[in-house]
N, CA, C and O atoms as a Tripos MOL2 file, in Angstrom:
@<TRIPOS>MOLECULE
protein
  272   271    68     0     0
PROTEIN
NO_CHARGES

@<TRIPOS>ATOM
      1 N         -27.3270  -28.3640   64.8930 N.3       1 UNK1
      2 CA        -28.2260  -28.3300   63.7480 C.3       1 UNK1
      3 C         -29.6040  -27.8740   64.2020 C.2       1 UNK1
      4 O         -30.2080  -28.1840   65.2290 O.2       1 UNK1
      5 N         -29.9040  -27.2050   63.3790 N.am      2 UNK2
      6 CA        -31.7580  -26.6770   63.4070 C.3       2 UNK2
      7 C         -32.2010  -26.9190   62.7160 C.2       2 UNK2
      8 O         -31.5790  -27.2400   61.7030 O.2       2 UNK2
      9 N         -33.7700  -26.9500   62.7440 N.am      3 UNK3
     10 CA        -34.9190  -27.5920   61.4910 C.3       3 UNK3
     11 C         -35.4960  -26.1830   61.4060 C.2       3 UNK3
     12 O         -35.9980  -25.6170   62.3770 O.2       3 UNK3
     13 N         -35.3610  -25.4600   59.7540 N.am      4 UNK4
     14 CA        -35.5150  -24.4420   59.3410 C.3       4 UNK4
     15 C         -37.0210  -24.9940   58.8670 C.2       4 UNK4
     16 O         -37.4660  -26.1410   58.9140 O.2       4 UNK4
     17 N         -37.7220  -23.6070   58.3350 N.am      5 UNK5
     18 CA        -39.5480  -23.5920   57.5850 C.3       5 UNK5
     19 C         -38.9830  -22.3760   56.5420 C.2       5 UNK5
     20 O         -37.7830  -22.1240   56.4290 O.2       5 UNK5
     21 N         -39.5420  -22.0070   56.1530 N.am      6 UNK6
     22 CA        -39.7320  -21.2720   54.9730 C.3       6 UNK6
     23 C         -41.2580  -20.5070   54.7880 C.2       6 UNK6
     24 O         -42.1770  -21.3130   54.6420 O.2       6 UNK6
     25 N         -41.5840  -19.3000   54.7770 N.am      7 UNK7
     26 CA        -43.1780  -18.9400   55.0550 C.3       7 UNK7
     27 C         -43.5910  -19.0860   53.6610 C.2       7 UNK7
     28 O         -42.9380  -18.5720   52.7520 O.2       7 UNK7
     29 N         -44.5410  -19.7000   53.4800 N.am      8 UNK8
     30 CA        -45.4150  -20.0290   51.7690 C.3       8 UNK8
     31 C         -46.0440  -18.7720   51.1970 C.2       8 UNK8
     32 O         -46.4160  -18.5280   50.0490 O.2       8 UNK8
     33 N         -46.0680  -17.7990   52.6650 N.am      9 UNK9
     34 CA        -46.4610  -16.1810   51.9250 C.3       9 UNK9
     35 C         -45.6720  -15.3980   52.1080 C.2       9 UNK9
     36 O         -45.3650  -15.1260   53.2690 O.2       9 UNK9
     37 N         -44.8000  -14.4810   50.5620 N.am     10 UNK10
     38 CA        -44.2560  -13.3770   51.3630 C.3      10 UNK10
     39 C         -44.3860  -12.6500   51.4530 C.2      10 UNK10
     40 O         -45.4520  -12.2130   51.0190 O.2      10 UNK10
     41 N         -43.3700  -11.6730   52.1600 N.am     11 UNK11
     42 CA        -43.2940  -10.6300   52.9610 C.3      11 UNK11
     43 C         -44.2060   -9.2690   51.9540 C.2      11 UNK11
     44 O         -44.4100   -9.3050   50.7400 O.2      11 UNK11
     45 N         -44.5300   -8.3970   52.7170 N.am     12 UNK12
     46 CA        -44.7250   -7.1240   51.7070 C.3      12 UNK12
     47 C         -43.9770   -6.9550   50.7820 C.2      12 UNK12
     48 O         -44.4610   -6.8800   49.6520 O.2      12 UNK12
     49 N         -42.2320   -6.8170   51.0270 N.am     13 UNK13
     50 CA        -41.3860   -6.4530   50.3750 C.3      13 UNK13
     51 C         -41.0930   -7.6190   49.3460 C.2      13 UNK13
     52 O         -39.8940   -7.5980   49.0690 O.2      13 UNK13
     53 N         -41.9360   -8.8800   48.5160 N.am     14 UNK14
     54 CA        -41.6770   -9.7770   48.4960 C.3      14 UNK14
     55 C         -40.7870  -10.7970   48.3900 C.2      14 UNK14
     56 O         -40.4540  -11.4910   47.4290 O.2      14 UNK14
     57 N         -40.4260  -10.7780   49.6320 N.am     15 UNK15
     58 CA        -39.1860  -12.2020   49.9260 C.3      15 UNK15
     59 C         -39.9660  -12.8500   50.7520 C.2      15 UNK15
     60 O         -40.8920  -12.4550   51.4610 O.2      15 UNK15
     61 N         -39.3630  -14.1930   50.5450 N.am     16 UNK16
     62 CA        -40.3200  -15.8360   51.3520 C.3      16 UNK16
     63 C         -38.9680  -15.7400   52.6290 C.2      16 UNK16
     64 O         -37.7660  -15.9470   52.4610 O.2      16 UNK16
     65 N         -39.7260  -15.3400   53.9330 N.am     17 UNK17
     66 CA        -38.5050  -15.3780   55.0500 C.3      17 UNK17
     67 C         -38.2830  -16.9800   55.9370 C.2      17 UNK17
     68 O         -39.0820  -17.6710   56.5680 O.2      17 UNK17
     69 N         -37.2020  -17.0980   55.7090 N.am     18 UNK18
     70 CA        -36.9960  -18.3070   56.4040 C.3      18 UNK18
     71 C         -36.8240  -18.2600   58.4320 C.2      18 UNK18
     72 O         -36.4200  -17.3750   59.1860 O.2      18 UNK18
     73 N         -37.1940  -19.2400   58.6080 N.am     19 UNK19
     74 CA        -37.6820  -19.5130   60.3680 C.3      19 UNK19
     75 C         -36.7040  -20.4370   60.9000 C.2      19 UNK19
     76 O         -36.2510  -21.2830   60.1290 O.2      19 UNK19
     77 N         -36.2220  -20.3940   62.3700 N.am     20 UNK20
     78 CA        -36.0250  -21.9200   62.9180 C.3      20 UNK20
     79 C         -36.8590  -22.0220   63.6990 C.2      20 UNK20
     80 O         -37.5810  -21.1530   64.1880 O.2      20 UNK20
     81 N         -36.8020  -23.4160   63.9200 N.am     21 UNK21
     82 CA        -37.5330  -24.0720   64.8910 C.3      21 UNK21
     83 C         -37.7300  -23.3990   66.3020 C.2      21 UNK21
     84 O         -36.6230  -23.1840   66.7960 O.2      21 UNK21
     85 N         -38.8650  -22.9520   67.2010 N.am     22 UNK22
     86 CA        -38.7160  -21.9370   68.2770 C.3      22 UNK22
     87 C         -38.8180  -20.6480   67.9760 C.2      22 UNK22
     88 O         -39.1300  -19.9140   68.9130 O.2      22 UNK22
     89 N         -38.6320  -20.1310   66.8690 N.am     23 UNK23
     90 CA        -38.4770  -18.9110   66.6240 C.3      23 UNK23
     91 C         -40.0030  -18.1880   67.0140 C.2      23 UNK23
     92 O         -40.9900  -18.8470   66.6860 O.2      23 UNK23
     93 N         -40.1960  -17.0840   67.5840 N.am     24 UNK24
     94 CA        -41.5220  -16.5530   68.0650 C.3      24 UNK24
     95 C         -42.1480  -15.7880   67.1290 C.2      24 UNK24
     96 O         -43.1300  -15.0790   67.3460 O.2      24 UNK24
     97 N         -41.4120  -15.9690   65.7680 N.am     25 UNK25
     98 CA        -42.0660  -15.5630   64.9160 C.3      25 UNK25
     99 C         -42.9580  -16.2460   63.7620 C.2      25 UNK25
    100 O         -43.6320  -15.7760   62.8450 O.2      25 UNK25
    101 N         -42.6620  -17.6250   64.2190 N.am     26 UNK26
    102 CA        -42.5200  -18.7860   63.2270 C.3      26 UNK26
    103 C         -44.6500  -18.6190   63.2760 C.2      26 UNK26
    104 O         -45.5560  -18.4300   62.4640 O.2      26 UNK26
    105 N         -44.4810  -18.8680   64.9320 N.am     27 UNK27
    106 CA        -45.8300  -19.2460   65.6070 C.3      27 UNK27
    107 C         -46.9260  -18.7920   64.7230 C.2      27 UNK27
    108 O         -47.9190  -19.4710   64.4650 O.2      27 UNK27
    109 N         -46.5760  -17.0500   64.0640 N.am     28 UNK28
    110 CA        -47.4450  -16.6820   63.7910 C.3      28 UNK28
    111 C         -47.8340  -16.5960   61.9880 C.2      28 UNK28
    112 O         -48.4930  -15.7460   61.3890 O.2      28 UNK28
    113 N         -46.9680  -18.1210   61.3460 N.am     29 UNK29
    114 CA        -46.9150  -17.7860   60.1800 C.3      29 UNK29
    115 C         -48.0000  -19.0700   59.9320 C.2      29 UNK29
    116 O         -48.1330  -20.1470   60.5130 O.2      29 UNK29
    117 N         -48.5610  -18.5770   59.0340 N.am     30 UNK30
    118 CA        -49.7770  -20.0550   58.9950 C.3      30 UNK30
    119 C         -50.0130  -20.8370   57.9200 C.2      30 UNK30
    120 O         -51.0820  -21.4430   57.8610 O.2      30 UNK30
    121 N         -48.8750  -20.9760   56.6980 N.am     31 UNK31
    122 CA        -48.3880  -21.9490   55.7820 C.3      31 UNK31
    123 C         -46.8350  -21.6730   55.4350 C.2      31 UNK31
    124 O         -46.3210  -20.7470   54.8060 O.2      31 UNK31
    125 N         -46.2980  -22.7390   56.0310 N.am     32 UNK32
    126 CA        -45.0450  -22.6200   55.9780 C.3      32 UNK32
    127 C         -44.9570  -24.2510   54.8160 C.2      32 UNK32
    128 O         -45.8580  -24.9530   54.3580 O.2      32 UNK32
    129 N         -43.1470  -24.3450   54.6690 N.am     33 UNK33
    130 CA        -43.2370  -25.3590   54.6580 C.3      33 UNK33
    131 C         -41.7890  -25.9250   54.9990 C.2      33 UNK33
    132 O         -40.8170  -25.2260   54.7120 O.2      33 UNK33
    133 N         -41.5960  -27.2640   55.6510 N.am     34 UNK34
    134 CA        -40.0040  -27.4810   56.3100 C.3      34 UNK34
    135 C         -39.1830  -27.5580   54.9830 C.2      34 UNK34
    136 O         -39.5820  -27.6470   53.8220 O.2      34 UNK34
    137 N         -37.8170  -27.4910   55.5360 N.am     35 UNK35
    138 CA        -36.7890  -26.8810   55.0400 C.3      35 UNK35
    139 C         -35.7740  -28.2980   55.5770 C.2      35 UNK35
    140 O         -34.6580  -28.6000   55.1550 O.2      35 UNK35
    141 N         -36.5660  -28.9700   56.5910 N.am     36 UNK36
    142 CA        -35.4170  -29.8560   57.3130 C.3      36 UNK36
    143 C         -34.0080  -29.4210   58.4970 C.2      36 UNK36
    144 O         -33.8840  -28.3650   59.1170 O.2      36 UNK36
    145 N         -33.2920  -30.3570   58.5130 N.am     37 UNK37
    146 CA        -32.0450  -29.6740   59.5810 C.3      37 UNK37
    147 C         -30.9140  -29.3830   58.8240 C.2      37 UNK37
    148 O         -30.4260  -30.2520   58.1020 O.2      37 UNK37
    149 N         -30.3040  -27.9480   58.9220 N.am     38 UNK38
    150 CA        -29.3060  -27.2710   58.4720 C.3      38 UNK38
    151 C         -28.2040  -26.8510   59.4970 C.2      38 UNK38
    152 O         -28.3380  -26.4130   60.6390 O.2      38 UNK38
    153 N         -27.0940  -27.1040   58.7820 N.am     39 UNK39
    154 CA        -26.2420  -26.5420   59.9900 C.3      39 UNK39
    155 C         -25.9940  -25.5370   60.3350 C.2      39 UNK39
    156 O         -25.5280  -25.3540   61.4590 O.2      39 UNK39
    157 N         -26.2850  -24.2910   59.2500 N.am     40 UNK40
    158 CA        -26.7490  -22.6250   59.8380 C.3      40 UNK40
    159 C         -27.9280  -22.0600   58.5130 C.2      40 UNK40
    160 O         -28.3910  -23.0050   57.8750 O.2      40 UNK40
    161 N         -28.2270  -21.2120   58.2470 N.am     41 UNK41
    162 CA        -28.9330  -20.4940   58.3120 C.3      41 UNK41
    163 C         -28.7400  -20.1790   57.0190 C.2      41 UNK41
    164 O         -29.7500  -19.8000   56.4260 O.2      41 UNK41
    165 N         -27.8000  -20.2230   56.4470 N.am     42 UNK42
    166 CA        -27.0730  -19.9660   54.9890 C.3      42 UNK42
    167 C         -27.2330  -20.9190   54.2980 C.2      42 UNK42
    168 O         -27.4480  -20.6240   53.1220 O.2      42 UNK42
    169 N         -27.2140  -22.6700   54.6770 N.am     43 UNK43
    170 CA        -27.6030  -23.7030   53.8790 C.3      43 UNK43
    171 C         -28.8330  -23.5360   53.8890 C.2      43 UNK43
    172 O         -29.2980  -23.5630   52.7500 O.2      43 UNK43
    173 N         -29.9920  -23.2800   55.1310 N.am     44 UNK44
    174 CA        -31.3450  -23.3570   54.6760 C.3      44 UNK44
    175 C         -31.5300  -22.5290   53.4170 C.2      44 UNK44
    176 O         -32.0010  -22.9840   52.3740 O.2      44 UNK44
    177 N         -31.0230  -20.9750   53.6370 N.am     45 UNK45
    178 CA        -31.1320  -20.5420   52.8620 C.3      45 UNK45
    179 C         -31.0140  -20.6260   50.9130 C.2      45 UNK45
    180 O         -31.5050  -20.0370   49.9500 O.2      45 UNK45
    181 N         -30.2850  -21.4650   51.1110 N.am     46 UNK46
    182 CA        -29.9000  -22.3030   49.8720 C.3      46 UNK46
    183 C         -31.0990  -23.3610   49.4910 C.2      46 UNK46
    184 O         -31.6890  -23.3120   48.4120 O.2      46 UNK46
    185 N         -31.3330  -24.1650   50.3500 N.am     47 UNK47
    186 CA        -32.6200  -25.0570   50.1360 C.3      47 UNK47
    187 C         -34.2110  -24.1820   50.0220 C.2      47 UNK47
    188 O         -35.1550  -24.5840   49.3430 O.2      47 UNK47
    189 N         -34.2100  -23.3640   50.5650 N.am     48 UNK48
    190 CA        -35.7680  -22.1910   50.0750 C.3      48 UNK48
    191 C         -35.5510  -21.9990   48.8920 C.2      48 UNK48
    192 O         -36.4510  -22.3640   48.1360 O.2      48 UNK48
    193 N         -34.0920  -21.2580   48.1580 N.am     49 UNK49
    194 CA        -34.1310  -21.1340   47.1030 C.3      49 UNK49
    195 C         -34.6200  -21.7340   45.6310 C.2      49 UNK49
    196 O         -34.7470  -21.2820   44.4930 O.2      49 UNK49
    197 N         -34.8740  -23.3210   46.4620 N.am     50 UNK50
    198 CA        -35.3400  -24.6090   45.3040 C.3      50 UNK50
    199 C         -36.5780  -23.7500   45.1500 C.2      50 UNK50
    200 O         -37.0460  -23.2930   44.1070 O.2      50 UNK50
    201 N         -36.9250  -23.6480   46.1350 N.am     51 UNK51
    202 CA        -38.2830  -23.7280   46.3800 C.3      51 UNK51
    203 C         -38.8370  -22.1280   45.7880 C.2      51 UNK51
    204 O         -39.0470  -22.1520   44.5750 O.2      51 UNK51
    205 N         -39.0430  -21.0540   46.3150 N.am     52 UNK52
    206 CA        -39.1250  -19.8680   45.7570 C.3      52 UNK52
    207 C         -37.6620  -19.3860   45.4630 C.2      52 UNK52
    208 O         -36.6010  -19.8650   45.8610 O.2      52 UNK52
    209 N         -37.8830  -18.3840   44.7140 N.am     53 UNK53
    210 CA        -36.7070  -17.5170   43.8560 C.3      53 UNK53
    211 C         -36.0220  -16.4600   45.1100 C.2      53 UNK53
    212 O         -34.8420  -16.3000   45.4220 O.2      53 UNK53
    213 N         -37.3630  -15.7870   45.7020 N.am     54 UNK54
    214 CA        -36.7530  -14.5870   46.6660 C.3      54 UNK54
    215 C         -36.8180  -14.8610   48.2530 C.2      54 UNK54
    216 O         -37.8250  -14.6300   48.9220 O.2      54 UNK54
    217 N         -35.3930  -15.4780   48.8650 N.am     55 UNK55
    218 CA        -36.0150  -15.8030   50.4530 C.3      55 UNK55
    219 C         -35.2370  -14.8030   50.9630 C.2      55 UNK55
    220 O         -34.3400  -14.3050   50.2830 O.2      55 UNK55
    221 N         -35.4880  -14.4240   52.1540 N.am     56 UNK56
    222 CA        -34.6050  -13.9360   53.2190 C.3      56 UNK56
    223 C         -34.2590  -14.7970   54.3300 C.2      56 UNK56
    224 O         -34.3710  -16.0010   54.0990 O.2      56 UNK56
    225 N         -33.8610  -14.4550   55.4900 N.am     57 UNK57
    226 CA        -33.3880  -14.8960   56.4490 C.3      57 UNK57
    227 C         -34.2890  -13.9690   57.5850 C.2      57 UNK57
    228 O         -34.4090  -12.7440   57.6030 O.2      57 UNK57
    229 N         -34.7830  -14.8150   58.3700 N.am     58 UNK58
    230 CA        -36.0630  -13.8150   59.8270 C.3      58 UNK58
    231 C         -34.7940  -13.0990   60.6210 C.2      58 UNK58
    232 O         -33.6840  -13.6260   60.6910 O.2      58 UNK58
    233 N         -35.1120  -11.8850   61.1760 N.am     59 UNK59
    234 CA        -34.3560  -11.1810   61.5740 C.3      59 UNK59
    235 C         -34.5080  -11.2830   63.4110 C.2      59 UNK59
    236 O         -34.0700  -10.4950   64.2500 O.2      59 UNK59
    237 N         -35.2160  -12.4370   63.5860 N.am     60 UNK60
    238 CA        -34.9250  -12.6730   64.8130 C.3      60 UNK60
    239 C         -34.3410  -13.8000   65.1910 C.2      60 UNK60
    240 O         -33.5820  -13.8270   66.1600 O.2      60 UNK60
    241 N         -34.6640  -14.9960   64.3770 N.am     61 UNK61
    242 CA        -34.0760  -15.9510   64.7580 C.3      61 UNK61
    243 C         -32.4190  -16.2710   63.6980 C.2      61 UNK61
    244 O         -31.4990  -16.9980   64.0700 O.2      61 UNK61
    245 N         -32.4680  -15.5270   62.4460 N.am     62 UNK62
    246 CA        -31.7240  -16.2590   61.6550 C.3      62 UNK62
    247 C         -30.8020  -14.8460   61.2750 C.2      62 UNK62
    248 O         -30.4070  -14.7100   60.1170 O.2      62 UNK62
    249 N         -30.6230  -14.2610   61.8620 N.am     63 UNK63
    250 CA        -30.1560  -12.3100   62.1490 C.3      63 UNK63
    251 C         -29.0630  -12.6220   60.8930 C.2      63 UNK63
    252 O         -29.1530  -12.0260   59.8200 O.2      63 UNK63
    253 N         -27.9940  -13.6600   61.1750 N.am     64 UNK64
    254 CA        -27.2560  -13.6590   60.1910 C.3      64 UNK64
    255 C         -27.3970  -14.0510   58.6760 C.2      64 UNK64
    256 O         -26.4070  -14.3740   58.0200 O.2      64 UNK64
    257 N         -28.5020  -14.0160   58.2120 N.am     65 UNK65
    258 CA        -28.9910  -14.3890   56.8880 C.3      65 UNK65
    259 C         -29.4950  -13.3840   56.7000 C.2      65 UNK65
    260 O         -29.1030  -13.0490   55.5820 O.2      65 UNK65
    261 N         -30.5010  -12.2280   57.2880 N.am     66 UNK66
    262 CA        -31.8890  -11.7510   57.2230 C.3      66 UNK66
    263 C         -30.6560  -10.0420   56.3180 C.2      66 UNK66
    264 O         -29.5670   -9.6470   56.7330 O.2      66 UNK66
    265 N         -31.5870   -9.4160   54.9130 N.am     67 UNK67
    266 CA        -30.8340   -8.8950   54.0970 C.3      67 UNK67
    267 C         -31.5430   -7.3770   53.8450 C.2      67 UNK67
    268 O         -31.0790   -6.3120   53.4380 O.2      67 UNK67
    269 N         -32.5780   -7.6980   54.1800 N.am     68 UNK68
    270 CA        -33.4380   -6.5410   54.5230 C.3      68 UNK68
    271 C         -33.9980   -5.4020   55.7300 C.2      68 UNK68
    272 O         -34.8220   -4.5390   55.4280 O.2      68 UNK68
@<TRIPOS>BOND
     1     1     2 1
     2     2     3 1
     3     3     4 2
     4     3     5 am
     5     5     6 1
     6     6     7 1
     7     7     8 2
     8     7     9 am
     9     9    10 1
    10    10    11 1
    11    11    12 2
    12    11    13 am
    13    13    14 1
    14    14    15 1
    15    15    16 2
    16    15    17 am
    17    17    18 1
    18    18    19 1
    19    19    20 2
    20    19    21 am
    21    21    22 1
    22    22    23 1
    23    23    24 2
    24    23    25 am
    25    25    26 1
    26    26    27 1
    27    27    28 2
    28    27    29 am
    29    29    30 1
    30    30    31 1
    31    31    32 2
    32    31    33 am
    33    33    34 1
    34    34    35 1
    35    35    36 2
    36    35    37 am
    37    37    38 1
    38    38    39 1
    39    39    40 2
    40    39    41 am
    41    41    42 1
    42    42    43 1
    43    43    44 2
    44    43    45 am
    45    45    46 1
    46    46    47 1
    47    47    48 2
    48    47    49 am
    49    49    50 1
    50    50    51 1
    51    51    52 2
    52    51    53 am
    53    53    54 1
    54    54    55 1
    55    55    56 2
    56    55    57 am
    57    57    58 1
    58    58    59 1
    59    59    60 2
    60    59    61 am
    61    61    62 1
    62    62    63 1
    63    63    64 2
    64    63    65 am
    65    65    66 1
    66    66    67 1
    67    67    68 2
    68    67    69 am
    69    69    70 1
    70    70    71 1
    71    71    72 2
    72    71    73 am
    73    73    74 1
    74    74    75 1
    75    75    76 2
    76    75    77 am
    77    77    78 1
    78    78    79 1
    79    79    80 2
    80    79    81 am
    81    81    82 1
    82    82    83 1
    83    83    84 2
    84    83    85 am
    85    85    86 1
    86    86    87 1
    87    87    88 2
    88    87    89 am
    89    89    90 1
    90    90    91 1
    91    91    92 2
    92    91    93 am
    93    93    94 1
    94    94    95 1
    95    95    96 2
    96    95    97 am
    97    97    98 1
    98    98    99 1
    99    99   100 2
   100    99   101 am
   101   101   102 1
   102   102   103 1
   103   103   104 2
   104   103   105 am
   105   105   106 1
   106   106   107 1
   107   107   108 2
   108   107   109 am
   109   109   110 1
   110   110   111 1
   111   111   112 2
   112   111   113 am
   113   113   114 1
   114   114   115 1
   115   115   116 2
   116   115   117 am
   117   117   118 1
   118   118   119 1
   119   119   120 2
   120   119   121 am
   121   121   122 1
   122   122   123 1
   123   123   124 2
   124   123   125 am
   125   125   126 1
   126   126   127 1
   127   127   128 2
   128   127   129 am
   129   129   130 1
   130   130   131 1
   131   131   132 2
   132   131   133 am
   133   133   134 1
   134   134   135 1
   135   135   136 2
   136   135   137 am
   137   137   138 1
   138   138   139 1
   139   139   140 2
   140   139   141 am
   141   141   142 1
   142   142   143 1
   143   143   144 2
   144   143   145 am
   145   145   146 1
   146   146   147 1
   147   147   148 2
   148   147   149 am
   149   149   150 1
   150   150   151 1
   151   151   152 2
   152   151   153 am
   153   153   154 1
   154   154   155 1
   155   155   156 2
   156   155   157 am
   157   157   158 1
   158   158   159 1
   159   159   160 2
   160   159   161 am
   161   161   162 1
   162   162   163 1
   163   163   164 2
   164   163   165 am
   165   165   166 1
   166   166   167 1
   167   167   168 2
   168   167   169 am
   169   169   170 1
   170   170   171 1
   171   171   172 2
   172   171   173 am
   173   173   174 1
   174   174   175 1
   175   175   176 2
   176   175   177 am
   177   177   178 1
   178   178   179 1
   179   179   180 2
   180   179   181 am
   181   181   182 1
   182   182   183 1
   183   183   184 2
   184   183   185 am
   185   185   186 1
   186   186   187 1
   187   187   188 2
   188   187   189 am
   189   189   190 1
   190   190   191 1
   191   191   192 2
   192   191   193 am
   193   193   194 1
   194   194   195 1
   195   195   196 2
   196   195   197 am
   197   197   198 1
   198   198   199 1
   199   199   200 2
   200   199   201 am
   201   201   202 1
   202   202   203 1
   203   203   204 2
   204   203   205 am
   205   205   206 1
   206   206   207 1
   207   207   208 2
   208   207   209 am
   209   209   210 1
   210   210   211 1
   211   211   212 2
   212   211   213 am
   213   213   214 1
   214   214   215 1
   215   215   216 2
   216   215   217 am
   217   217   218 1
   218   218   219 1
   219   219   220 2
   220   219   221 am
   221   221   222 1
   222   222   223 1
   223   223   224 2
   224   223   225 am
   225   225   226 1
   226   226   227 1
   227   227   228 2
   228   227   229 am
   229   229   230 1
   230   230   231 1
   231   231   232 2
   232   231   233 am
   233   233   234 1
   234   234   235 1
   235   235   236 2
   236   235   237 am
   237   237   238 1
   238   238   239 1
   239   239   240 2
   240   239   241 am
   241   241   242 1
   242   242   243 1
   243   243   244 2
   244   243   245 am
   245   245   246 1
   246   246   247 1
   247   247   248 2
   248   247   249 am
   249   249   250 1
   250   250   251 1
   251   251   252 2
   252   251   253 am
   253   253   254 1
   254   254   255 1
   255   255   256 2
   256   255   257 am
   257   257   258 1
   258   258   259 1
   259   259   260 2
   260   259   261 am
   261   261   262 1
   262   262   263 1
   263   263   264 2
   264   263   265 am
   265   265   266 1
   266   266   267 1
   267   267   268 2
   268   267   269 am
   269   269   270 1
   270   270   271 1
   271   271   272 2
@<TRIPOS>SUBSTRUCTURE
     1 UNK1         2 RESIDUE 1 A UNK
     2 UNK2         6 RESIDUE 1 A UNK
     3 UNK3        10 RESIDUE 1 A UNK
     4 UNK4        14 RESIDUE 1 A UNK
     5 UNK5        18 RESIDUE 1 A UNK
     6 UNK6        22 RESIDUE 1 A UNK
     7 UNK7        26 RESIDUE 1 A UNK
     8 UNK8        30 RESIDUE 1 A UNK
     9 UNK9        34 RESIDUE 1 A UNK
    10 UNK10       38 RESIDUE 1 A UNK
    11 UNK11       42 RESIDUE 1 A UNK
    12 UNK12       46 RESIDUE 1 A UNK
    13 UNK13       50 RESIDUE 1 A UNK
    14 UNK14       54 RESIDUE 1 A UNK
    15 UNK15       58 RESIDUE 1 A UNK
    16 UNK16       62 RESIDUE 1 A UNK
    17 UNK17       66 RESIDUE 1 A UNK
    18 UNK18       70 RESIDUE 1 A UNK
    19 UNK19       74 RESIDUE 1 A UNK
    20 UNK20       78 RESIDUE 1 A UNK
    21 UNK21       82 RESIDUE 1 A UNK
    22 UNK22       86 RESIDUE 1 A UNK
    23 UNK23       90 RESIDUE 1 A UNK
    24 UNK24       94 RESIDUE 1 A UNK
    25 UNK25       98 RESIDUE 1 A UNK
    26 UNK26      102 RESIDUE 1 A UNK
    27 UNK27      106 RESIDUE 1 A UNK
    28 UNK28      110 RESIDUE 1 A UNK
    29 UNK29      114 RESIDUE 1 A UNK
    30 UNK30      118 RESIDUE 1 A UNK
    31 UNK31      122 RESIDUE 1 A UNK
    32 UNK32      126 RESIDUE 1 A UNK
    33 UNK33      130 RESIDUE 1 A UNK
    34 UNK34      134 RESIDUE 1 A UNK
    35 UNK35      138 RESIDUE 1 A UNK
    36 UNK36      142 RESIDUE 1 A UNK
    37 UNK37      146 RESIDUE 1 A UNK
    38 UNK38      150 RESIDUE 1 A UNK
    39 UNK39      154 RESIDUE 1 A UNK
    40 UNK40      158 RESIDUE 1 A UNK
    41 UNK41      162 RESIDUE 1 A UNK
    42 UNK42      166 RESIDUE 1 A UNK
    43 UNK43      170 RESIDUE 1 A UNK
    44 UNK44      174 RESIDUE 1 A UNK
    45 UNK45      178 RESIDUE 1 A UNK
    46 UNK46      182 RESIDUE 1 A UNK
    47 UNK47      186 RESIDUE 1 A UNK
    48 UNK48      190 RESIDUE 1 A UNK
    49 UNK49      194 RESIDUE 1 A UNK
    50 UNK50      198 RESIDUE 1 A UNK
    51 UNK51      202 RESIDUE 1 A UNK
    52 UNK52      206 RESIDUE 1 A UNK
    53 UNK53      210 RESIDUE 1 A UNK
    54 UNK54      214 RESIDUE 1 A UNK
    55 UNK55      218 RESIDUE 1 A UNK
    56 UNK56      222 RESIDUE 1 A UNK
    57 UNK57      226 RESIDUE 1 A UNK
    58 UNK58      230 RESIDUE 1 A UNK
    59 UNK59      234 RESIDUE 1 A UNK
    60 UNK60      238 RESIDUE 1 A UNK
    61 UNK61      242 RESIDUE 1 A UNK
    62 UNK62      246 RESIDUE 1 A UNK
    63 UNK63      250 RESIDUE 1 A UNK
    64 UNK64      254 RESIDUE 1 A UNK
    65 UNK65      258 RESIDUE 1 A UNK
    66 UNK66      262 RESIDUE 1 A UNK
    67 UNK67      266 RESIDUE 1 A UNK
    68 UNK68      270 RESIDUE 1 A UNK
C-alpha cells in the first residue's frame, strides 16, 4: 500500500495529477491534498475523483494511471 496526494492545482491541460508518497515530483507541488493509503493507483484515482472532476495519474510515479 501507498499514501497517494492529489495536486490542488491543475495541470495546463486541466487535470488534478495524482502523486505517491516519494515521488520526485510530489516535492515540487505546493498544495496538495492526501488521498490516504491505496492499494494501487486506480483506487486513488477513484478517491481524487470525490474530490475534483478531472484527475490523472503522475507519469512518474503512478505510469499506470497517468492518461495523458
Amino acid at each position: 500500500m501507498a499514501y497517494f496526494y492529489v495536486n490542488d492545482n491543475p495541470q495546463s491541460t486541466g487535470e488534478h495529477e495524482v502523486h505517491q508518497t516519494g515521488c520526485v515530483r510530489l516535492a515540487k507541488v505546493k498544495s496538495k491534498t492526501g488521498l490516504g493509503q491505496h492499494q494501487s493507483c486506480h483506487e486513488a484515482l477513484k478517491a481524487a475523483a470525490h474530490i475534483y472532476k478531472n484527475v490523472d495519474g503522475c507519469a512518474t510515479c503512478s505510469p499506470d494511471c497517468h492518461h495523458r
